[in-house]
TORMILO-220552 format. One line per field, with one value per residue (C-alpha): residue number from 1; x, y, z. Coordinates in steps of 0.05 Angstrom, whole numbers, plus 5000, padded with zeros to 4 digits. Example, Ala and Ser with C-alpha at 12.3 -4.5 7.8 and 13.67 -1.06 7.14 Angstrom:
BEGIN
nr <- (1 | 2) $
px <- (5246 | 5273) $
py <- (4910 | 4979) $
pz <- (5156 | 5143) $
end
This chain:
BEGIN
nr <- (1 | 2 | 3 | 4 | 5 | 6 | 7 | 8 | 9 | 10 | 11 | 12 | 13 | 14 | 15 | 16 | 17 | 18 | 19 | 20 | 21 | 22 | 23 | 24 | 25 | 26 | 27 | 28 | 29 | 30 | 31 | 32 | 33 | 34 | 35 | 36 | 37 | 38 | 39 | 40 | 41 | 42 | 43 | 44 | 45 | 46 | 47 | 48 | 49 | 50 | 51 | 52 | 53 | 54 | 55 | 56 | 57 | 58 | 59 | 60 | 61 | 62 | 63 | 64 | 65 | 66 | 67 | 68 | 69 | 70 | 71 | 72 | 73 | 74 | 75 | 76 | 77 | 78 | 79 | 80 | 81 | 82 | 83 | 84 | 85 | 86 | 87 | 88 | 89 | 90 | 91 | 92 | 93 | 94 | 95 | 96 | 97 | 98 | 99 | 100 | 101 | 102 | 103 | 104 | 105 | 106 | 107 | 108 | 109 | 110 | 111 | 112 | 113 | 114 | 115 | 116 | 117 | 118 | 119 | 120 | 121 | 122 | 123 | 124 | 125 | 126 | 127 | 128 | 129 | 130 | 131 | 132 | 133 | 134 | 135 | 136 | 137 | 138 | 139 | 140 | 141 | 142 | 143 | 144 | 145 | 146 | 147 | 148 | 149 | 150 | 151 | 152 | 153 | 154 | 155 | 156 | 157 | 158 | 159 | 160 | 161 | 162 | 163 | 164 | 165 | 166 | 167 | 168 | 169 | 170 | 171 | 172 | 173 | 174 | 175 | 176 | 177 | 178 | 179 | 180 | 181 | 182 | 183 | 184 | 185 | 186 | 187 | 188 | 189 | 190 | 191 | 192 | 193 | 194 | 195 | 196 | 197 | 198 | 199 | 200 | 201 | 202 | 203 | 204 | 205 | 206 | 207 | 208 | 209 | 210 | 211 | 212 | 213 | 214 | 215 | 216 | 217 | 218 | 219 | 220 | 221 | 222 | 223 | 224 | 225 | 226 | 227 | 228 | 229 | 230 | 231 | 232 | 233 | 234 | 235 | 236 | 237 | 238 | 239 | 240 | 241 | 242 | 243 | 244 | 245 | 246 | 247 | 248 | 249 | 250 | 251 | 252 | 253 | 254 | 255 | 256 | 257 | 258 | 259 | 260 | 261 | 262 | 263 | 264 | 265 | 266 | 267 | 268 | 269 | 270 | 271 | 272 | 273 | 274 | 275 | 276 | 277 | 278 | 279 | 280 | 281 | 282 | 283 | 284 | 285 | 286 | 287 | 288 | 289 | 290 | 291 | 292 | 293 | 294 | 295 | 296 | 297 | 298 | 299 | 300 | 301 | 302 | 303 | 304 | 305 | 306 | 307 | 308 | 309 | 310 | 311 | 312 | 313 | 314 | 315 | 316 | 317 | 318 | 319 | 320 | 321 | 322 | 323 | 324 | 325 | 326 | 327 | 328 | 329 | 330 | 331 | 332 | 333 | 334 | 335 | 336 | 337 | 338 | 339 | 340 | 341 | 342 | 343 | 344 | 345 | 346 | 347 | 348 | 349 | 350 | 351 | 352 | 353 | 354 | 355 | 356 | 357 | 358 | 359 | 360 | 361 | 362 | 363 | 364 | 365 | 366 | 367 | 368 | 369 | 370 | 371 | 372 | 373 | 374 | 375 | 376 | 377 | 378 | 379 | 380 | 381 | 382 | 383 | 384 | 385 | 386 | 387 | 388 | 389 | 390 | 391 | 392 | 393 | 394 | 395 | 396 | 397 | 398 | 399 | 400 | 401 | 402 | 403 | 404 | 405 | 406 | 407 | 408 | 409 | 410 | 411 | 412 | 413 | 414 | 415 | 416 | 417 | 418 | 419 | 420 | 421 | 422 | 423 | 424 | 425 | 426 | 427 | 428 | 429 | 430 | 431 | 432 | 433 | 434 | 435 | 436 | 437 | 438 | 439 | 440 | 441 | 442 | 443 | 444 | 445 | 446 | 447 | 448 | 449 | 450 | 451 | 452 | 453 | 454 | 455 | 456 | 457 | 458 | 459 | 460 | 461 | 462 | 463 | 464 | 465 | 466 | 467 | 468 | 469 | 470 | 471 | 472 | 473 | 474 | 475 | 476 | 477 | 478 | 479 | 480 | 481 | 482 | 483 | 484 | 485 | 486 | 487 | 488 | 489 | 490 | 491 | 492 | 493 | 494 | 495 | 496 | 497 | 498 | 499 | 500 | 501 | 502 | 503 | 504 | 505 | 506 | 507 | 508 | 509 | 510 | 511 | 512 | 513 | 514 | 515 | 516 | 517 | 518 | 519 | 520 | 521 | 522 | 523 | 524 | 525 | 526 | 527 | 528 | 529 | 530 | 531 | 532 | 533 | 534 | 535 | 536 | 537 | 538 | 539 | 540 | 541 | 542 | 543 | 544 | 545 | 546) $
px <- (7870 | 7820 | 7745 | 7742 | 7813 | 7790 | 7719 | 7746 | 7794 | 7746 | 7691 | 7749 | 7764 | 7685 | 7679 | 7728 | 7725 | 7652 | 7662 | 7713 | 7668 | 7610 | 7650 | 7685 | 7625 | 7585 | 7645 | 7657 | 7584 | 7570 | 7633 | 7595 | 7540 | 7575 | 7582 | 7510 | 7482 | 7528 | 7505 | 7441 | 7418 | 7386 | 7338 | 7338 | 7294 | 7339 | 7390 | 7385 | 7362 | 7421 | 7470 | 7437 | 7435 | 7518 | 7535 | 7531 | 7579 | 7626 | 7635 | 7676 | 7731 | 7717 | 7713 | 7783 | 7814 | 7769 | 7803 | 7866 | 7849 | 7818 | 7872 | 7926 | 7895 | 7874 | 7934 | 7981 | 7938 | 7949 | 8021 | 8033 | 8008 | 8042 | 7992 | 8016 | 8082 | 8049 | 7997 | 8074 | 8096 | 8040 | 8042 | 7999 | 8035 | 8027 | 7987 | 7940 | 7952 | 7926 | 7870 | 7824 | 7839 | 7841 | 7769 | 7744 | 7783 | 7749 | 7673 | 7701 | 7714 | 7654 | 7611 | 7671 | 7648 | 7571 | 7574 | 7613 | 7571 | 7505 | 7503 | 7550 | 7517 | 7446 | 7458 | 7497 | 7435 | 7392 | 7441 | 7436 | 7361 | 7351 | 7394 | 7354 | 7288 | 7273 | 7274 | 7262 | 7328 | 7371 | 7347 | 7360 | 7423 | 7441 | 7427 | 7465 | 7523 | 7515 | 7503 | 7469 | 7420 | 7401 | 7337 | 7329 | 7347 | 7342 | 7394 | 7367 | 7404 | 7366 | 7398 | 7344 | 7304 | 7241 | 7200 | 7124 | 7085 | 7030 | 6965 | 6950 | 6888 | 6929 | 6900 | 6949 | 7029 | 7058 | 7106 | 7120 | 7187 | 7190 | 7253 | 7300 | 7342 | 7336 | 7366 | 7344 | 7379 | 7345 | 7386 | 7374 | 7373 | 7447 | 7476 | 7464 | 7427 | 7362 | 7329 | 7346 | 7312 | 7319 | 7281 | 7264 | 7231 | 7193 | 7161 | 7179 | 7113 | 7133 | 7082 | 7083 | 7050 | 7052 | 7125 | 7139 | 7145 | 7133 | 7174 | 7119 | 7162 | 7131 | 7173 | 7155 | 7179 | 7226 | 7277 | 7275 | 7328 | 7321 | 7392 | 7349 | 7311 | 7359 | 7310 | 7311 | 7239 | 7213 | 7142 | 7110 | 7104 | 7137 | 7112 | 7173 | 7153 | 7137 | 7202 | 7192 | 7241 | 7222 | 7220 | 7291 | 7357 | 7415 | 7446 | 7519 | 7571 | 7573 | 7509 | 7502 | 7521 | 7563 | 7505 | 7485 | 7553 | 7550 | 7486 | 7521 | 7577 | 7527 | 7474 | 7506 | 7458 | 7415 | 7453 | 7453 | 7521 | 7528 | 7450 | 7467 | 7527 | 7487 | 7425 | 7472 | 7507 | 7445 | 7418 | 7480 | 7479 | 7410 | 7427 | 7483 | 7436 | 7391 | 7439 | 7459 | 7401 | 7392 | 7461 | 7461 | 7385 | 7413 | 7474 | 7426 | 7392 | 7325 | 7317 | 7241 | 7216 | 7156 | 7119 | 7085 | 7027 | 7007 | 7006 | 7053 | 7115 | 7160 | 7221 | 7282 | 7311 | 7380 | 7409 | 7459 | 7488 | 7528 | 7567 | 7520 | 7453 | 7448 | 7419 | 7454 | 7444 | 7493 | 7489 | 7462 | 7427 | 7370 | 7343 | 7273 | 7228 | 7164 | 7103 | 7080 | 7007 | 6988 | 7056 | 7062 | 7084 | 7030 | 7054 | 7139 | 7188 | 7254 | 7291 | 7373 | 7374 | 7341 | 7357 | 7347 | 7353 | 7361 | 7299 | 7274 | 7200 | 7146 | 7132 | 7180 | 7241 | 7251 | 7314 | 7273 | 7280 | 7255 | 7249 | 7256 | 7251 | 7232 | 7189 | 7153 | 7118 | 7102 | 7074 | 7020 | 7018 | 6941 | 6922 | 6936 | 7000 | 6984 | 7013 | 7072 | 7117 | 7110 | 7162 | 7175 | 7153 | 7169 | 7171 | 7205 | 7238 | 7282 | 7230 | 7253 | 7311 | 7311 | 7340 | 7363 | 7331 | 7392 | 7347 | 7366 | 7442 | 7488 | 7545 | 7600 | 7559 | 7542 | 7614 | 7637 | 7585 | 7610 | 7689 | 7672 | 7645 | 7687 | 7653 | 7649 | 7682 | 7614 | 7582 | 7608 | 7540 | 7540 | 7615 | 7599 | 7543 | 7585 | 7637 | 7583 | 7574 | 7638 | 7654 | 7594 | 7605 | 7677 | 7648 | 7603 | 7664 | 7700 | 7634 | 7637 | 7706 | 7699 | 7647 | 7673 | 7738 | 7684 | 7663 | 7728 | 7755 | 7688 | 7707 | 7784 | 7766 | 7716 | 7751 | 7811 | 7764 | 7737 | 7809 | 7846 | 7797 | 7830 | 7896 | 7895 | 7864 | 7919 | 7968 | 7949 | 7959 | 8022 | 8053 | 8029 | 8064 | 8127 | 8140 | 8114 | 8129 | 8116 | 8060 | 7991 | 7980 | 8057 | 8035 | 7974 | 8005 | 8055 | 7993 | 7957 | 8010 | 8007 | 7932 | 7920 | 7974 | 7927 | 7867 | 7899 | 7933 | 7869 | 7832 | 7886 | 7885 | 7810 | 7821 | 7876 | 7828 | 7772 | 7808 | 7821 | 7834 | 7912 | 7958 | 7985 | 7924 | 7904 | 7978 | 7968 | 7903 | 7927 | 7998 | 7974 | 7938 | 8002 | 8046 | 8012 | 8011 | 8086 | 8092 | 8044 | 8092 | 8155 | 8121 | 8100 | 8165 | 8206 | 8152 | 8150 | 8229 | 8240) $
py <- (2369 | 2423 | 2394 | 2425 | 2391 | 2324 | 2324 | 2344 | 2279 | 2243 | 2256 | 2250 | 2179 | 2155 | 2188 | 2145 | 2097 | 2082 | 2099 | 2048 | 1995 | 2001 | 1990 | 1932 | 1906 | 1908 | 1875 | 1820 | 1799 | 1796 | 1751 | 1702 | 1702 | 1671 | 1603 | 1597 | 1627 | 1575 | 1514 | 1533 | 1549 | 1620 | 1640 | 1708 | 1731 | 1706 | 1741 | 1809 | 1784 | 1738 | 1797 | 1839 | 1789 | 1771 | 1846 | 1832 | 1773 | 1809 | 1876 | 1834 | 1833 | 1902 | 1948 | 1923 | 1948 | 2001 | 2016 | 2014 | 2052 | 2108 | 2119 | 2113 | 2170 | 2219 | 2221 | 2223 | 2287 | 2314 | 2296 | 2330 | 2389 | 2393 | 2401 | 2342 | 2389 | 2440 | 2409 | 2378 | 2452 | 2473 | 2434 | 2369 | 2307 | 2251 | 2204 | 2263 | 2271 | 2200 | 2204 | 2210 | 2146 | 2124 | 2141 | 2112 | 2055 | 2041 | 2051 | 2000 | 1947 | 1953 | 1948 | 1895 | 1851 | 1853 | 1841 | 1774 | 1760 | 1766 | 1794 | 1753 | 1683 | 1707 | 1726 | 1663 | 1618 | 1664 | 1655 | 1580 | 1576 | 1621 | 1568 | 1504 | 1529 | 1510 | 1436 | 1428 | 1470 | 1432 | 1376 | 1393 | 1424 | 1360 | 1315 | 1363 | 1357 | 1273 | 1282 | 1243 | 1293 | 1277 | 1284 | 1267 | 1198 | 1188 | 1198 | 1202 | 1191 | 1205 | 1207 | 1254 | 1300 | 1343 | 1394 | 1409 | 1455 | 1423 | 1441 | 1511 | 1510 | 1469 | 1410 | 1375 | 1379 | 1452 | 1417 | 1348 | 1322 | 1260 | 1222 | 1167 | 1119 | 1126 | 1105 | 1114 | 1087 | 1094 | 1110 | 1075 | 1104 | 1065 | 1104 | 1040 | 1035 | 0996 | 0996 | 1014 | 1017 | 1026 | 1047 | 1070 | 1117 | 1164 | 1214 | 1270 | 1301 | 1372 | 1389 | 1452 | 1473 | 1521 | 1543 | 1465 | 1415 | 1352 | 1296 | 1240 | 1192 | 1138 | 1091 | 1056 | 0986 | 0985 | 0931 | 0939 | 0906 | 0906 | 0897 | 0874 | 0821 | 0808 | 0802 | 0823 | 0840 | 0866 | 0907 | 0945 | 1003 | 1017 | 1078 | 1095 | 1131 | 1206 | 1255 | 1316 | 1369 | 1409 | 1491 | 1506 | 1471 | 1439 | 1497 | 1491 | 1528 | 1568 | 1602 | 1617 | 1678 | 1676 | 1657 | 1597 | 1579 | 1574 | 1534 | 1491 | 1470 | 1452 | 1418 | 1377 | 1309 | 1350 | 1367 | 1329 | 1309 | 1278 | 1258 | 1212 | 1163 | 1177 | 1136 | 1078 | 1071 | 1071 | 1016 | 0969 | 0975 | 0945 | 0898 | 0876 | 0865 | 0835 | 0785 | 0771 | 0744 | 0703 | 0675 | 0663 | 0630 | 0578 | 0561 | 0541 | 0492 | 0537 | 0599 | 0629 | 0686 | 0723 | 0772 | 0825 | 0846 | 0779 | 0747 | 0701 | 0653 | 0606 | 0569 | 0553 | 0486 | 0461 | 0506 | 0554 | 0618 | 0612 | 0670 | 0735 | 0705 | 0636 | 0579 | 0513 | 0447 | 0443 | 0370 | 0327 | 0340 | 0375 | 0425 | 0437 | 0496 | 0496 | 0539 | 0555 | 0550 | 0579 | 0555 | 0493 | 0467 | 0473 | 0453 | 0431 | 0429 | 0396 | 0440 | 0434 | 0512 | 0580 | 0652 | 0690 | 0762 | 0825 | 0880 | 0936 | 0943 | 0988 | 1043 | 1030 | 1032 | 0979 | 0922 | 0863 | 0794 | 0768 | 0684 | 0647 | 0577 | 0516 | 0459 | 0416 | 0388 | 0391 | 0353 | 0387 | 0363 | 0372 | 0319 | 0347 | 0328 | 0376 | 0441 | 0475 | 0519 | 0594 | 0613 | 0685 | 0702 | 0784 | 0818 | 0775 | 0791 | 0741 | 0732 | 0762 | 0804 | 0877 | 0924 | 0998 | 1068 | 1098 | 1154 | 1210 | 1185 | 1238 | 1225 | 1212 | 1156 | 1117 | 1126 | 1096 | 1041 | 1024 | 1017 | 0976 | 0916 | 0862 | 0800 | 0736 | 0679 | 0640 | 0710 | 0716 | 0756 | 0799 | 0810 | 0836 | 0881 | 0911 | 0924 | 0963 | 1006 | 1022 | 1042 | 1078 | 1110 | 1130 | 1165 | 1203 | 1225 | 1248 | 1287 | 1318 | 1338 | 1365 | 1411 | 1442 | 1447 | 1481 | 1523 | 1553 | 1567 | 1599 | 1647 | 1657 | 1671 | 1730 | 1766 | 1770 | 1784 | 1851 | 1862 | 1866 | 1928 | 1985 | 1955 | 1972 | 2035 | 2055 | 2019 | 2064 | 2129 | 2110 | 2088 | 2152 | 2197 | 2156 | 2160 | 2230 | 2254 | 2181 | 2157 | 2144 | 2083 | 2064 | 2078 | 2037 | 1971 | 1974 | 1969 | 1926 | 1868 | 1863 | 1866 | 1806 | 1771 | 1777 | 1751 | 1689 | 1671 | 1683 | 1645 | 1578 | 1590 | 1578 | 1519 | 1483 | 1494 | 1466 | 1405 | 1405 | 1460 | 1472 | 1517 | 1533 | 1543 | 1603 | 1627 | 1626 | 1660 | 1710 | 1725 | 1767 | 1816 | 1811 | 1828 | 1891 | 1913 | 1915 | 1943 | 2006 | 2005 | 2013 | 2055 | 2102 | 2104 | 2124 | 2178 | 2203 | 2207 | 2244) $
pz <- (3641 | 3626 | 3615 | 3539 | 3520 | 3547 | 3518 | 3454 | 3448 | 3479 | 3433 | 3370 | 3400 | 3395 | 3323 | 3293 | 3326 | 3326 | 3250 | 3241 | 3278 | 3232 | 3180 | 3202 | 3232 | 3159 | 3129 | 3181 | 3183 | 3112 | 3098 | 3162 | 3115 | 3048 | 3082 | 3096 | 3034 | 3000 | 3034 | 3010 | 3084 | 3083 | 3032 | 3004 | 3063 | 3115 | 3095 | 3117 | 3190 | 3191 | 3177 | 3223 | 3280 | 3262 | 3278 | 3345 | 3361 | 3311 | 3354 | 3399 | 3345 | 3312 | 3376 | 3404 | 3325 | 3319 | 3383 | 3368 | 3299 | 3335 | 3392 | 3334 | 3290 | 3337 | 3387 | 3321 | 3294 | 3353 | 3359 | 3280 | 3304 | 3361 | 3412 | 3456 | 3457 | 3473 | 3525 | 3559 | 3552 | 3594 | 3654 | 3635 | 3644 | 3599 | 3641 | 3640 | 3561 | 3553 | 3604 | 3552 | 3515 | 3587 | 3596 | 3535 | 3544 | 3613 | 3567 | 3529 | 3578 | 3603 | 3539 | 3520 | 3583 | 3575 | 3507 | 3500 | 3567 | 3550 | 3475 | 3444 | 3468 | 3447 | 3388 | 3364 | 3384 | 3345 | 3289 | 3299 | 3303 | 3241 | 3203 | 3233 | 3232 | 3162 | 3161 | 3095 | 3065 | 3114 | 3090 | 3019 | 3032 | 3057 | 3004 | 2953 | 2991 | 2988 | 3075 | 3119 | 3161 | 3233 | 3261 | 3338 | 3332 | 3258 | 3203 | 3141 | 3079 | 3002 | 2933 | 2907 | 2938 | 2912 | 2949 | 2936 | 2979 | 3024 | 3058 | 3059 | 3115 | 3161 | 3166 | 3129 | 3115 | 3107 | 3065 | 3025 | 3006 | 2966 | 2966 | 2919 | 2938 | 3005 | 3073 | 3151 | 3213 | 3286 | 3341 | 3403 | 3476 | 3479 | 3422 | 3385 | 3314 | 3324 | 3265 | 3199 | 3133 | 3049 | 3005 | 2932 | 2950 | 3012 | 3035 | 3084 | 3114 | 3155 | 3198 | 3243 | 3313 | 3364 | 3335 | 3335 | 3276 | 3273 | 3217 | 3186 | 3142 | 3100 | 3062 | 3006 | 2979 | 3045 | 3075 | 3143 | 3194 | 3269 | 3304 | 3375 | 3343 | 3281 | 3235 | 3163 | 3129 | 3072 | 3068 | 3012 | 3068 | 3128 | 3171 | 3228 | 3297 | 3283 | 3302 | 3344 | 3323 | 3383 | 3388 | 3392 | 3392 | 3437 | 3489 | 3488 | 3537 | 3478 | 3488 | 3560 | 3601 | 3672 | 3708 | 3660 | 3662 | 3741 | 3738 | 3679 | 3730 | 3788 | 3747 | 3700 | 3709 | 3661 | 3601 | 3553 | 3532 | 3606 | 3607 | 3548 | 3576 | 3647 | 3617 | 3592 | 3659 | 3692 | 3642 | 3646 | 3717 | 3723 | 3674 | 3714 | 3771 | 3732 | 3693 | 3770 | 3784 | 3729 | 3733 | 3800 | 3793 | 3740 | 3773 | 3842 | 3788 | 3775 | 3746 | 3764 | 3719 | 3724 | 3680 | 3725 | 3664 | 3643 | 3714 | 3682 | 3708 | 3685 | 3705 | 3670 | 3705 | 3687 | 3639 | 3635 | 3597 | 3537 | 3497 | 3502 | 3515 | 3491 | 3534 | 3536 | 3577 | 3648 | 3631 | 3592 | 3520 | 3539 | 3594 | 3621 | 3605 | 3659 | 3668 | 3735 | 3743 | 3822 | 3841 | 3811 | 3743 | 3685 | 3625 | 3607 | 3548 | 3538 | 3493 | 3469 | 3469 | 3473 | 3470 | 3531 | 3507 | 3549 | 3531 | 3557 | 3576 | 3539 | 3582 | 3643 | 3606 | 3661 | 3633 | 3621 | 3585 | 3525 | 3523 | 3459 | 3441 | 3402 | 3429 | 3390 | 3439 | 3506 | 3575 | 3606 | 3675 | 3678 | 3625 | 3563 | 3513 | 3446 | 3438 | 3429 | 3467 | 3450 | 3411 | 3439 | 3509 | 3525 | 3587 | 3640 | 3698 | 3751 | 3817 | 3882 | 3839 | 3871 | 3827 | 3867 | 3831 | 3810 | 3775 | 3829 | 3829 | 3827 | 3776 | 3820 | 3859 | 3787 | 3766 | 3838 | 3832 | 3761 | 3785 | 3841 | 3812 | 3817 | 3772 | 3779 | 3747 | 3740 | 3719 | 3647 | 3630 | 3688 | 3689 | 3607 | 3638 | 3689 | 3635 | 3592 | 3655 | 3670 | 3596 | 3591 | 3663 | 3639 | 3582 | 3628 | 3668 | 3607 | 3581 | 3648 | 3640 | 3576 | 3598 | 3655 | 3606 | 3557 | 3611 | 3642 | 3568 | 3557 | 3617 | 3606 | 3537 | 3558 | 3602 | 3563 | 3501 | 3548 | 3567 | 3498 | 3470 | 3530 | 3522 | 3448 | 3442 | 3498 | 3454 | 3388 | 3432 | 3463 | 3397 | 3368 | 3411 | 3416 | 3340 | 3337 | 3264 | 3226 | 3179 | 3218 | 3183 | 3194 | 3269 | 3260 | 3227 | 3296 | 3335 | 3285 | 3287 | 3365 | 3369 | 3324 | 3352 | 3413 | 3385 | 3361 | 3429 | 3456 | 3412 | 3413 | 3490 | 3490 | 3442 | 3492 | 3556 | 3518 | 3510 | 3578 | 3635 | 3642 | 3665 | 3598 | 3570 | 3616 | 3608 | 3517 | 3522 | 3577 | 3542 | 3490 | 3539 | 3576 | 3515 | 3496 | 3569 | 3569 | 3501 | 3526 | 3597 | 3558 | 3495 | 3556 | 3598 | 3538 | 3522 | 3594 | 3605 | 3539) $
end
């Protein structure tokens, strides 16, 4: 094909079609706004950004029909006027004829495959963090739609909500909501609520640093209830742990390029939707060993436990574990409670029962013990008879009870260790322990499935997103030659029809490998590609032999 014929289609094909893009593009991103701007999430300054910053991921879908568009118009212009006749009168073949939507169809791939690479994931966490940034509208937002919003480890419920500005030197607030009827539940390292509290009303202080803010609640007139301790309070003012919002937000598979996604698949200790269930195995697995220890301790006839900080020890003689972590006599009505002072007993309690509760140390994060019971009175085997027990005795651990670092455990190793246990009969707690792990360590497995899932559809998904934009710009300029003579637009819907057939297999492809990889999957999201290959094959046969 002569240079000036095939820069002159060439240069028609990126006209239109970059034309038809921008127009799409505009329309497309705009209509991503109306959700947002609806929910109350972007303020009339956010707006334009957000728009501008949606044009990106949306290319993915216009270029492939702006494609298709352009190939359709210009090789059917030419096809009116007879010029493909006359370029097949002069010696070109038609593989030659469509080596200019050829061309641009190879341009396309490429921009097609760095763009849904490393555009496309960019600029949807730039979307995301334009919408989060602003604590204060979410929170809003939230509370007009009768939502809970969650905050690190809080959820915070309100009925009403008012905004007033705050400190403008920054030594204060940046912002102040005050809040009715309110409602706050602390989530626990388990996934667990800890502690949750009401109130009539609060206060929401928002402070910001360094690109960071920083949640100060203070509730006012509260009930407060702590699941670990069971107790139920009420205090004029209650003043949670402050919340760190951070400086950005969760990474999903969503938002990484090939290379993330590679490091995703090798390194998945660290994210956090395996991070999570991987803390609660390791926790239940130490508190299997631990409630081992104990078990195995009261069922020799002693039980000796020791707290490490206060140079503290105690022994539990004649007792054993009832239900979850209830203390009962082996025999008898009573069972001996005995302080150890420089290895011998100090001071001794009969008690009926106690509560031996499983903790977690401050600082450590170590599983620990917490010791309560009710004595009256006790012996003090160095003279003295007045006193009483103490009630609540934190920090305890079962002497001579080694406990492995699982901390640099790879997955596989906790989720072995968490099938293998076989419990005891005579280990009731331990055996409920070693239950918690294995649930939580199948949860960890499915996380881990689920990702990788995530990741391959994630991959299948882009490189049949980078495929389908050649494939229909060569579609348009087949079907335009083959039905030389008819309506553009007639032309246009044949290719149309096809190419969004495309993006929905491609789309429900990705969906079925996200909920786990699968043959089929690969096959829906790939069939599309595949279907408009064969149309172009035959389109192109007919054209050639006639």
């Amino acid at each position: 094909m002569p240079r000036i014929l095939f820069r002159h289609i060439t240069a028609d094909l990126l006209r239109i079609k970059l034309l038809t893009a921008s127009v799409l593009v505009a329309v497309i991103a705009f209509g991503a706004a109306i959700r947002p701007i609806m929910q109350n999430l972007l303020g009339a300054d956010d707006v334009i950004q957000y728009v501008a910053l949606a044009s990106v991921p949306m290319l993915q879908f216009a270029l492939p029909f702006a494609g298709a568009f352009a190939g359709t118009i210009v090789y059917a212009r030419l096809a009116a006027d007879n010029e493909i006749l006359a370029m097949s009168a002069a010696g070109l073949s038609y593989r030659r004829i469509l080596m200019p939507a050829f061309g641009v169809g190879v341009m396309l791939f490429i921009v097609m495959a760095v763009l849904v690479d490393a555009g496309v994931p960019r600029f949807w966490t730039s979307m995301r963090m334009l919408i989060t940034r602003d604590v204060t509208r979410l929170f809003v937002s939230s509370v007009e739609h009768g939502e809970a919003l969650a905050i690190g480890g809080t959820q915070l419920y309100a009925d009403e909500v008012a905004v007033t500005p705050g400190s403008l030197d920054g030594r204060g607030p940046a912002t102040r909501l005050a809040l009715a009827g309110v409602a706050a539940i602390e989530i626990g390292s388990d996934g667990r609520p800890t502690t949750e509290f009401t109130a009539e009303l609060a206060t929401v202080d928002v402070y910001r640093e360094n690109d960071s803010a920083y949640l100060k609640l203070l509730f006012k007139n509260a009930t407060a209830y702590n699941s670990d301790e069971g107790t139920l309070v009420y205090v004029p003012q209650a003043e949670p742990q402050p919340i760190d919002l951070g400086k950005g937000i969760r990474l999903t598979a969503k938002d990484l390029d090939f290379s993330g996604l590679m490091h995703l698949w090798n390194n998945l200790d660290g994210y956090y939707a395996v991070s999570e269930p991987r803390t609660r195995t390791i926790a239940a697995l130490a508190a299997r060993d631990r409630w081992q220890c104990v078990e195995r301790g009261l069922a020799a006839g002693a039980l000796k436990l020791v707290d490490v900080d206060a140079h503290r020890a105690f022994e539990i003689r004649g007792a054993r574990v009832e239900g979850d972590d209830r203390l009962v006599p082996r025999t008898g009505a009573t069972f001996e409670l005995i302080e150890l002072d420089r290895g011998g007993a100090g001071r001794r309690a009969s008690v009926s029962e106690a509560i031996l509760r499983q903790a977690v140390r401050a600082g450590s994060g170590e599983v620990a013990f917490e010791l309560l019971a009710s004595a009256d009175h006790i012996v003090d085997t160095r003279g003295s008879t007045a006193g009483r027990w103490p009630p609540r005795i934190n920090g305890l651990s079962p002497d001579g009870c080694a406990v492995r670092d699982r901390a640099n455990d790879s997955v596989v190793q906790l989720a072995a260790e968490a099938a293998q246990f076989e419990p005891n009969p005579s280990e009731a707690r331990a055996a409920k322990a070693a239950a918690a792990a294995k649930d939580s360590s199948q949860q960890m497995s499915n996380a881990i499935r689920l990702v990788r899932a995530d990741i391959v559809a994630r991959i299948v998904q882009r490189i049949n997103q980078s495929l389908c934009g050649p494939l229909m710009i060569l579609l348009g300029a087949v079907l335009a030659i083959r039905l030389r003579g008819s309506n553009p637009l007639q032309v246009y819907m044949l290719a149309f029809i096809p190419s969004i057939i495309d993006i929905l297999l491609i789309s429900g492809g990705e969906q079925m490998l996200r909920d786990g990889t699968s043959a089929l999957g690969i096959f829906v999201a790939t069939s599309g590609n595949i279907g408009i290959a064969v149309m172009i094959a035959i389109a192109y046969r007919r054209v050639a032999r006639n």
